[in-house]
OpenMM code with the backbone's topology and positions (N, CA, C; nanometers):
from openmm import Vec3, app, unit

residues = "UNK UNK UNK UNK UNK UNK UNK UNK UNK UNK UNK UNK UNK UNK UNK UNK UNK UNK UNK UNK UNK UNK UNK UNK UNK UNK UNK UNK UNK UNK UNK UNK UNK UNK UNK UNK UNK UNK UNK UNK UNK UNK UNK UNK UNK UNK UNK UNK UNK UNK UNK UNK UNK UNK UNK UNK UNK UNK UNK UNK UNK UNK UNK UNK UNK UNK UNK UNK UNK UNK UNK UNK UNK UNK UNK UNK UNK UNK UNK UNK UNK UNK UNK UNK UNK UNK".split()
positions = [
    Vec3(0.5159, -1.0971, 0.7102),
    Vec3(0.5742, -1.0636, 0.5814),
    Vec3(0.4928, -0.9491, 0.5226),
    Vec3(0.5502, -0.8396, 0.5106),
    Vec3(0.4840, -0.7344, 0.4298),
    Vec3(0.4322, -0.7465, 0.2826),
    Vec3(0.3606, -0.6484, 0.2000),
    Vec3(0.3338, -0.6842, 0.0875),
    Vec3(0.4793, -0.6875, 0.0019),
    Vec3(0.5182, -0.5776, 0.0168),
    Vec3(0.6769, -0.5703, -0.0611),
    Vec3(0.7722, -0.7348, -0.0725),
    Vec3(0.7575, -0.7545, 0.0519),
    Vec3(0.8293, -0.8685, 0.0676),
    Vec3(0.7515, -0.9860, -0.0268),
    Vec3(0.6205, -0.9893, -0.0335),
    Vec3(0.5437, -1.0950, -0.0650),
    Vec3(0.5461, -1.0371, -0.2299),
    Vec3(0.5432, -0.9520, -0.2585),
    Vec3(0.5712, -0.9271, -0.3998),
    Vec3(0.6872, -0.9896, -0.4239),
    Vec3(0.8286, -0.9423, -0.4049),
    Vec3(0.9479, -1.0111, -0.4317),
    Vec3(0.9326, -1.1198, -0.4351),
    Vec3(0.9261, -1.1494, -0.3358),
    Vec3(0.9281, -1.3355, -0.2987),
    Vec3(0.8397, -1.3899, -0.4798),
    Vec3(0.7319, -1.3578, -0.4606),
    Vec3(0.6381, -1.3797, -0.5572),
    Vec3(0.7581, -1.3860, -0.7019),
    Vec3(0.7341, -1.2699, -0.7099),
    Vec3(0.8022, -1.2245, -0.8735),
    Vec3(0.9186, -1.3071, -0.8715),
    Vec3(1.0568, -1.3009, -0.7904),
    Vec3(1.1794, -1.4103, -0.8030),
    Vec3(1.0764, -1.5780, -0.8272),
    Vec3(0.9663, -1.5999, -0.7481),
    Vec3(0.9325, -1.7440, -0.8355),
    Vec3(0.8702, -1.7346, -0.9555),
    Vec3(0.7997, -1.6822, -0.9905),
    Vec3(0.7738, -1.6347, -1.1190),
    Vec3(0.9018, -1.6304, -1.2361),
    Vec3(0.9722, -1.5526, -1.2101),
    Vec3(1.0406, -1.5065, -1.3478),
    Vec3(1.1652, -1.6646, -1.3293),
    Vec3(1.1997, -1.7058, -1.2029),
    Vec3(1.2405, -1.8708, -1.2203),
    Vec3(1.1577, -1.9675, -1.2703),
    Vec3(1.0413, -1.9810, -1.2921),
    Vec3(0.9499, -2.0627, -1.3491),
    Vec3(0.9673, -2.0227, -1.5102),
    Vec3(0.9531, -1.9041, -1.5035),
    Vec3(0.9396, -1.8409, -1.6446),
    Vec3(1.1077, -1.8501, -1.7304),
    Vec3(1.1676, -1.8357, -1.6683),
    Vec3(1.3384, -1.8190, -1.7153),
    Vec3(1.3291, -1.6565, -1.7897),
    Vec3(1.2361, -1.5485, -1.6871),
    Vec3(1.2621, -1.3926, -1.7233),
    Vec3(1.3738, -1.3474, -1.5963),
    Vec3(1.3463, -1.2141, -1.6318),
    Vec3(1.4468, -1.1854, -1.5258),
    Vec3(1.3794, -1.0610, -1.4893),
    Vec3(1.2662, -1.0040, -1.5197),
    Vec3(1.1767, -0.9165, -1.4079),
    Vec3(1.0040, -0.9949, -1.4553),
    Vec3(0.9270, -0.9379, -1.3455),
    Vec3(0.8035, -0.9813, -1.3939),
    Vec3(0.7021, -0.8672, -1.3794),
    Vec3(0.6698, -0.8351, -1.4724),
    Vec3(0.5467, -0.7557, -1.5270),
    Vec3(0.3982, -0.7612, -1.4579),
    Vec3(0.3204, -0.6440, -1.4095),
    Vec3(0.2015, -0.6834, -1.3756),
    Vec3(0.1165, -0.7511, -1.4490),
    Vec3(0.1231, -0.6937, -1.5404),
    Vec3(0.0456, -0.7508, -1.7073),
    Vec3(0.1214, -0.9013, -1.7602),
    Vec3(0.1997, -0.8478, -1.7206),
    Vec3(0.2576, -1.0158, -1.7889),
    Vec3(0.1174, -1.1805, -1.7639),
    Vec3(0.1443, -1.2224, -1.9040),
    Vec3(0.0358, -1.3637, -1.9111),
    Vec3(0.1405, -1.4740, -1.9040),
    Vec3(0.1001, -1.5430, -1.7945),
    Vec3(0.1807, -1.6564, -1.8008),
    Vec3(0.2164, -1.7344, -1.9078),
    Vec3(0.1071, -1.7862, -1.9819),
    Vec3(0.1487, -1.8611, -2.0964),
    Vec3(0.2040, -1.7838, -2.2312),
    Vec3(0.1893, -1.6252, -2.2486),
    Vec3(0.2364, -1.5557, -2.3544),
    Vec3(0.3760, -1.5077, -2.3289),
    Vec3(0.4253, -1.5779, -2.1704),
    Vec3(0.5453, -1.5364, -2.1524),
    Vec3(0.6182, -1.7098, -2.1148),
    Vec3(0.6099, -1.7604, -2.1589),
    Vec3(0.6134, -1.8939, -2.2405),
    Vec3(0.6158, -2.0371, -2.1105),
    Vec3(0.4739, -1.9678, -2.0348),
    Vec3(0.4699, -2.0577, -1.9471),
    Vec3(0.3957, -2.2034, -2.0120),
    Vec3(0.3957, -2.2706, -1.9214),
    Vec3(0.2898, -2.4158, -2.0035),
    Vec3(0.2222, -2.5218, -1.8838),
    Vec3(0.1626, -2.5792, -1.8913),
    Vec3(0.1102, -2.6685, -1.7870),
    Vec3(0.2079, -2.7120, -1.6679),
    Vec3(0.3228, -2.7947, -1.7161),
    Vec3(0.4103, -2.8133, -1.6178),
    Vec3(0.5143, -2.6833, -1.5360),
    Vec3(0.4863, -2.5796, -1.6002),
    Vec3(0.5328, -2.4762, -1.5130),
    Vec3(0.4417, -2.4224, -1.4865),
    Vec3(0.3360, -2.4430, -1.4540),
    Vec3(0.2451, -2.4002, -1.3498),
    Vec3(0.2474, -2.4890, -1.2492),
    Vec3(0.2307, -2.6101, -1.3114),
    Vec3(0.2317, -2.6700, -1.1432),
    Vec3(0.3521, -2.6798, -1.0655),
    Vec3(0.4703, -2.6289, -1.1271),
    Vec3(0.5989, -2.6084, -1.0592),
    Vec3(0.5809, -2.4656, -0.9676),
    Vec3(0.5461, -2.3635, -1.0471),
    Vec3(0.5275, -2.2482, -1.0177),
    Vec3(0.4458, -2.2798, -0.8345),
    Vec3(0.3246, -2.3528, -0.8710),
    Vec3(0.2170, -2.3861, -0.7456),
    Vec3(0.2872, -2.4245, -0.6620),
    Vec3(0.3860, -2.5359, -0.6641),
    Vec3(0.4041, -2.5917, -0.5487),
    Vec3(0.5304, -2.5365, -0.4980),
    Vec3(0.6024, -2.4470, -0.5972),
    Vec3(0.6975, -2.3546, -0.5068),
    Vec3(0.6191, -2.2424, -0.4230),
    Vec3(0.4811, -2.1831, -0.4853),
    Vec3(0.4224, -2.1259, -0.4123),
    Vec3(0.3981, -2.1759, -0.2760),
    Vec3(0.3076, -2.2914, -0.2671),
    Vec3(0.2344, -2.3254, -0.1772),
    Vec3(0.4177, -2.3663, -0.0363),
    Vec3(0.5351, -2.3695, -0.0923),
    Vec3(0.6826, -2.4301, -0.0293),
    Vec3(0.7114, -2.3089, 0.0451),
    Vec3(0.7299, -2.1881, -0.0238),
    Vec3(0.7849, -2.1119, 0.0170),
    Vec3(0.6638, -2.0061, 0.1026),
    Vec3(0.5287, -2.0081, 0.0583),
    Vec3(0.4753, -1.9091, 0.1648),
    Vec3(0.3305, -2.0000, 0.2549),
    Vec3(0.3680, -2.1320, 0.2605),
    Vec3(0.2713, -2.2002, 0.3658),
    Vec3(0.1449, -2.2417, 0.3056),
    Vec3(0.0978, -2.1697, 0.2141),
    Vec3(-0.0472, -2.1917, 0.1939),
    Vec3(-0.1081, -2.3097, 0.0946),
    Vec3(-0.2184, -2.3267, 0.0953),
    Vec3(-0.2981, -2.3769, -0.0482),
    Vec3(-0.2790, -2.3421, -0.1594),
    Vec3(-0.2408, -2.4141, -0.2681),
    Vec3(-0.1939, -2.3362, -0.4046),
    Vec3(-0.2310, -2.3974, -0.5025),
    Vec3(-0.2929, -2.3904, -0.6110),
    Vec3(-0.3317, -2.5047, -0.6930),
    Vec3(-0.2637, -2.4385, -0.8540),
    Vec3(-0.1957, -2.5425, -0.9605),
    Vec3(-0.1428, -2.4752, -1.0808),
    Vec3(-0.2971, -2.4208, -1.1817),
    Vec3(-0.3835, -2.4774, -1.1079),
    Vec3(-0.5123, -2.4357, -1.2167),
    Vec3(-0.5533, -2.3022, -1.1537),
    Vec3(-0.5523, -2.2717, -1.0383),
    Vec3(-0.5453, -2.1174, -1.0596),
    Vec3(-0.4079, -2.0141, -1.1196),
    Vec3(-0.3169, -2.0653, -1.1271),
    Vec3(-0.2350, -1.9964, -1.2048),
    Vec3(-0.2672, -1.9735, -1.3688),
    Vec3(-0.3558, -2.1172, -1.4019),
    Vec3(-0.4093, -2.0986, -1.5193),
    Vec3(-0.4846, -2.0324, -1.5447),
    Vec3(-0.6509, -2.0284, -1.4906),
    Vec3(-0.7131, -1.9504, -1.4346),
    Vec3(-0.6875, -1.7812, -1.4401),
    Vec3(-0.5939, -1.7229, -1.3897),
    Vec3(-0.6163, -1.6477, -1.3394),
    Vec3(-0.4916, -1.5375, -1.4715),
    Vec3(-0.3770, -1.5699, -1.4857),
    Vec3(-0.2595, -1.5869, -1.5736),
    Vec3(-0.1800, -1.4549, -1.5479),
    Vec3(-0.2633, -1.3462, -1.5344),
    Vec3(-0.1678, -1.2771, -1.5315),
    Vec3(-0.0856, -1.2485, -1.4243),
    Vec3(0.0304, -1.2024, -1.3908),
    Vec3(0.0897, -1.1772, -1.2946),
    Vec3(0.0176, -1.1259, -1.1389),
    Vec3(-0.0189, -1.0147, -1.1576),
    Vec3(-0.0594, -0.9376, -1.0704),
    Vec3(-0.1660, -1.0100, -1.0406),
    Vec3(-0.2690, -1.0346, -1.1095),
    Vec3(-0.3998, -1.1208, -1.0828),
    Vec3(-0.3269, -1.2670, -0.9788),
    Vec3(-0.2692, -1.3430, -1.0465),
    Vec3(-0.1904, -1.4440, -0.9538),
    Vec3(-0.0864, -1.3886, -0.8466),
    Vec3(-0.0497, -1.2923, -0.8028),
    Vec3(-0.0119, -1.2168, -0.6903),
    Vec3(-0.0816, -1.1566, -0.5853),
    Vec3(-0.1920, -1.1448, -0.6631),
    Vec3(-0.3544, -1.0763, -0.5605),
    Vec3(-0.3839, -1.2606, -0.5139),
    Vec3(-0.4315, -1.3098, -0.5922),
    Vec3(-0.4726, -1.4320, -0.4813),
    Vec3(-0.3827, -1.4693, -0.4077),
    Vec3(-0.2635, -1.5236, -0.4242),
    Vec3(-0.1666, -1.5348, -0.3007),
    Vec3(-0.1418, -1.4448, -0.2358),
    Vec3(-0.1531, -1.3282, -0.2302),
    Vec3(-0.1974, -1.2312, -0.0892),
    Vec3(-0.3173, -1.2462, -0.0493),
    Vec3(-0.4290, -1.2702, -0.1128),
    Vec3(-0.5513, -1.3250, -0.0455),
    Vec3(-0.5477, -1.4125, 0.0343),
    Vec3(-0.4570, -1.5592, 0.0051),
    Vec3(-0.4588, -1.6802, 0.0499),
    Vec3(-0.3442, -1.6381, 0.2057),
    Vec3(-0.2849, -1.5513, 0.2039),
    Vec3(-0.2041, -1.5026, 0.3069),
    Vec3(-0.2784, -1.5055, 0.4275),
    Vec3(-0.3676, -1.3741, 0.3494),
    Vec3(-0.4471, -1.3419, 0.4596),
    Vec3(-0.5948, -1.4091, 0.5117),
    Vec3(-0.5781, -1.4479, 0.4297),
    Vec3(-0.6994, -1.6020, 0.4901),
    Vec3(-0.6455, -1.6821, 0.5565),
    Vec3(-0.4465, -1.7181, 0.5662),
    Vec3(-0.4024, -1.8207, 0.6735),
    Vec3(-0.3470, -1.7354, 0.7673),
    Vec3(-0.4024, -1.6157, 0.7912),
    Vec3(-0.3516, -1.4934, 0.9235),
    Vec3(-0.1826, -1.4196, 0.9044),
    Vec3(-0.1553, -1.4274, 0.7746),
    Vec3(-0.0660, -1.3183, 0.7527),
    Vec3(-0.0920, -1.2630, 0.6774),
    Vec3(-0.1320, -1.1769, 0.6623),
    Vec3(-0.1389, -1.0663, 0.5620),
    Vec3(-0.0418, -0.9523, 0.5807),
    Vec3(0.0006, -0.9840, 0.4285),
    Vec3(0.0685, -0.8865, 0.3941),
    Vec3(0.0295, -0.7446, 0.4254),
    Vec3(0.1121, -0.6935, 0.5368),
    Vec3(0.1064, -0.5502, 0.5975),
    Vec3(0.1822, -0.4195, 0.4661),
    Vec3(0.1293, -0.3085, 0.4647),
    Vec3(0.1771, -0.2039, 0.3414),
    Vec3(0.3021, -0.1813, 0.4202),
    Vec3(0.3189, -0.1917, 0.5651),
    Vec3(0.4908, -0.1355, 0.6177),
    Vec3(0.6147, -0.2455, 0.5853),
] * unit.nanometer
topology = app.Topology()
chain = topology.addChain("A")
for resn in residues:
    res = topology.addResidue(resn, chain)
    for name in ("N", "CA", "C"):
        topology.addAtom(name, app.Element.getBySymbol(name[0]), res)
């Protein structure tokens, strides 16, 4: 899965967690009216749809978009896919 792909993928669960309809790098999860239980929804669609370890307290943790898009490409490539730039 490329990064592009892993962005999309990403952002469509995001802005379904969120009920937006694009997602912002900057965007803060909770100022974009996330809350405890949609994080851990958010997590475990993460951890469903791309294989890995996912916990909702790093979504808390971490909040903003892009920041929570960099660790799940981290966590990619720590389980041997990494997101390729092609």
């Amino acid at each position: 899965m490329n990064e592009a792909d892993v962005r999309k993928a990403f952002s469509e669960m995001w802005c379904e967690s969120l009920g937006c309809t694009t997602m912002e790098d900057d965007s803060d999860f909770f100022e974009s009216g996330g809350t405890s239980i949609t994080a851990v929804y958010l997590a475990a669609v993460v951890q469903e749809r791309f294989g890995i370890e996912f916990d909702a307290l790093e979504v808390v943790l971490k909040r903003r978009a892009q920041d929570v898009l960099g660790l799940v490409s981290e966590r990619l490539g720590q389980a041997g896919e990494a997101p390729s730039s092609t």
